[in-house]
C-alpha positions in Angstrom: 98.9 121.8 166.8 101.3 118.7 167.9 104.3 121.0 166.4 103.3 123.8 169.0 102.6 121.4 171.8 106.4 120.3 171.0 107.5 123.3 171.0 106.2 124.1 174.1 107.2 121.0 175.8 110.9 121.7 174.6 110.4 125.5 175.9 109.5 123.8 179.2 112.9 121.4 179.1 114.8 124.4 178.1 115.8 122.8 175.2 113.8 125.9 173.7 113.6 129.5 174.3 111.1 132.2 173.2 113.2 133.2 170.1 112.1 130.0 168.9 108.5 130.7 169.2 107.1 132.0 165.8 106.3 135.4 165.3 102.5 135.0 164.8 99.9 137.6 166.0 97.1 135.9 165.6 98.4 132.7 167.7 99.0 135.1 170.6 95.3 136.0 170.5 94.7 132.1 170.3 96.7 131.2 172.9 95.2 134.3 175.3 91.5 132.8 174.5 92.6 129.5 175.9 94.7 131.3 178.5 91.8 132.5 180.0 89.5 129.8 179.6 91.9 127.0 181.0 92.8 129.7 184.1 89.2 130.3 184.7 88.3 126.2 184.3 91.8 125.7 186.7 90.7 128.2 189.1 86.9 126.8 189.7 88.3 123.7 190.7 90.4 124.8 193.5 88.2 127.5 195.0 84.5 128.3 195.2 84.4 131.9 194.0 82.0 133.7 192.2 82.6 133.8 188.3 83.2 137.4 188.2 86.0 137.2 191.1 87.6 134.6 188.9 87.7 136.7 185.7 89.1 139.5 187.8 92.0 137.4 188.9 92.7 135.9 185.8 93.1 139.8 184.3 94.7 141.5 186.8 97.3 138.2 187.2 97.5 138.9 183.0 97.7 142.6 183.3 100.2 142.2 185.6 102.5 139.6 183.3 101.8 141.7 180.4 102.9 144.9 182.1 106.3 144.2 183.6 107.2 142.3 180.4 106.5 144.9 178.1 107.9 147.2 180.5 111.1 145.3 180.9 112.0 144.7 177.2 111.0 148.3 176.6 113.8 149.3 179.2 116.2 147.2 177.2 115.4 148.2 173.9 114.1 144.8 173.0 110.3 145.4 172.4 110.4 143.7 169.1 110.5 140.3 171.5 107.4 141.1 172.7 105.2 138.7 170.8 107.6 135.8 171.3 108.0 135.9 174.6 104.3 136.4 175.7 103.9 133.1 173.6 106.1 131.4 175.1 105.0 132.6 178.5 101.3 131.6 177.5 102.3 128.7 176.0 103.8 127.6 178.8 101.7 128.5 181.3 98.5 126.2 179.2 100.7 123.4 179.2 101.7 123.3 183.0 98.2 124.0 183.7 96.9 120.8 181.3 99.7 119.1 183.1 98.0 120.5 186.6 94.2 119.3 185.6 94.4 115.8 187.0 96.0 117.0 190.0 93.6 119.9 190.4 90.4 117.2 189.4 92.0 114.4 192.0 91.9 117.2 195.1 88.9 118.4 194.7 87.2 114.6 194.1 88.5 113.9 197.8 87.0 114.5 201.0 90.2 116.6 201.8 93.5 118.0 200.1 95.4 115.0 199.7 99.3 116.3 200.7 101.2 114.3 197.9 98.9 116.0 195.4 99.7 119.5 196.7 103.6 118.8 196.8 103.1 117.5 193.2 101.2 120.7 192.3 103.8 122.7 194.5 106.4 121.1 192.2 105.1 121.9 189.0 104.8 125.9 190.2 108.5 126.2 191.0 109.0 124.6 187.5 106.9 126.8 185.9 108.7 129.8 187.7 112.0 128.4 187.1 111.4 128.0 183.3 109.4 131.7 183.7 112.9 132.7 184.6 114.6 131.1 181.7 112.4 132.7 179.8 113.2 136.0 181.0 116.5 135.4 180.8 117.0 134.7 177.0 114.2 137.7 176.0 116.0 140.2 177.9 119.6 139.0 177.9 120.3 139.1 181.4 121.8 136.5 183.2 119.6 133.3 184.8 119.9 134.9 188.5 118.5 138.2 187.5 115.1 136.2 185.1 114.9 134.7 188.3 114.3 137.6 190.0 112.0 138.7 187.8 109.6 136.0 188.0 109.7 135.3 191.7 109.2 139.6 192.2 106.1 139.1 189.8 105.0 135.8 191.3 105.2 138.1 194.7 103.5 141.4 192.9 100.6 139.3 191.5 99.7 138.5 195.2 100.2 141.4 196.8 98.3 143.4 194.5 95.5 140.3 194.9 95.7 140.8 198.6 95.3 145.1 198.5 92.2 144.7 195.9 91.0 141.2 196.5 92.1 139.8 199.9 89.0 137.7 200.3 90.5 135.5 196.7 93.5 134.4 199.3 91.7 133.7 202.4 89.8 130.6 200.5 
């Protein structure tokens, strides 16, 4: 378990990519159980929607991930990546929200968001998306501009399609 965390934690750094990340299966289930259970314990603490809202944001945002990734390596021949770098992207994804807890636990203990909490927690999304992008970038050999692209445009198709079926899970 430490070896993964390391791993992870060097992923984030980009001292790692997803070719790195071992070809297991049954840790990609292991890591989508915990997936889900961190995203639904993260998303509880910042709004006050109904359980079944929350598991509907957590699939759709995973449906979406899972989607555009396979569809992308599929278009580049490179679907043999595909358990790699949806462990790395989970992986990474649990560790930057473990990271996010305390911040996430310290907002909602206050009367009111606390602004250097939220710039804190602003800060670790663009990392995330920046090492998303990095991500994207080695598993589909394009250059760093164009993995970019591809996690900001799914960043901005996860909440579009949350706003068409769901607009009331953006207006908390």
């Amino acid at each position: 378990m430490n070896a993964l965390i390391r791993l992870f934690w060097r992923l984030s750094l980009f001292r790692k990519g997803p070719e790195d990340m071992p070809y297991t299966p049954p840790l990609l289930v292991i890591l989508l159980v915990a997936w889900l259970i961190m995203q639904g314990l993260s998303a509880n603490l910042q709004t006050s929607l109904p359980a079944g809202q929350l598991i509907a944001v957590q699939w759709i945002s995973l449906s979406l991930v899972t989607a555009v990734t396979t569809a992308a390596l599929a278009f580049k021949g490179l679907l043999a990546r595909w358990v790699q770098t949806m462990i790395a992207l989970l992986g990474l994804d649990l560790l930057l929200s473990l990271v996010a807890l305390p911040l996430l636990i310290a907002n909602m203990a206050a009367s009111q968001p606390i602004p250097i909490i939220d710039g804190l927690y602003f800060m670790l999304v663009s990392w995330q998306l920046a090492v998303q992008s990095f991500i994207y970038h080695r598993s589909l050999d394009v250059s760093p501009l164009l993995g970019l692209a591809l996690a900001f445009s799914l960043l901005i198709l996860t909440y579009m399609t949350l706003a068409a079926f769901m607009p009331e899970v953006l207006n908390r």
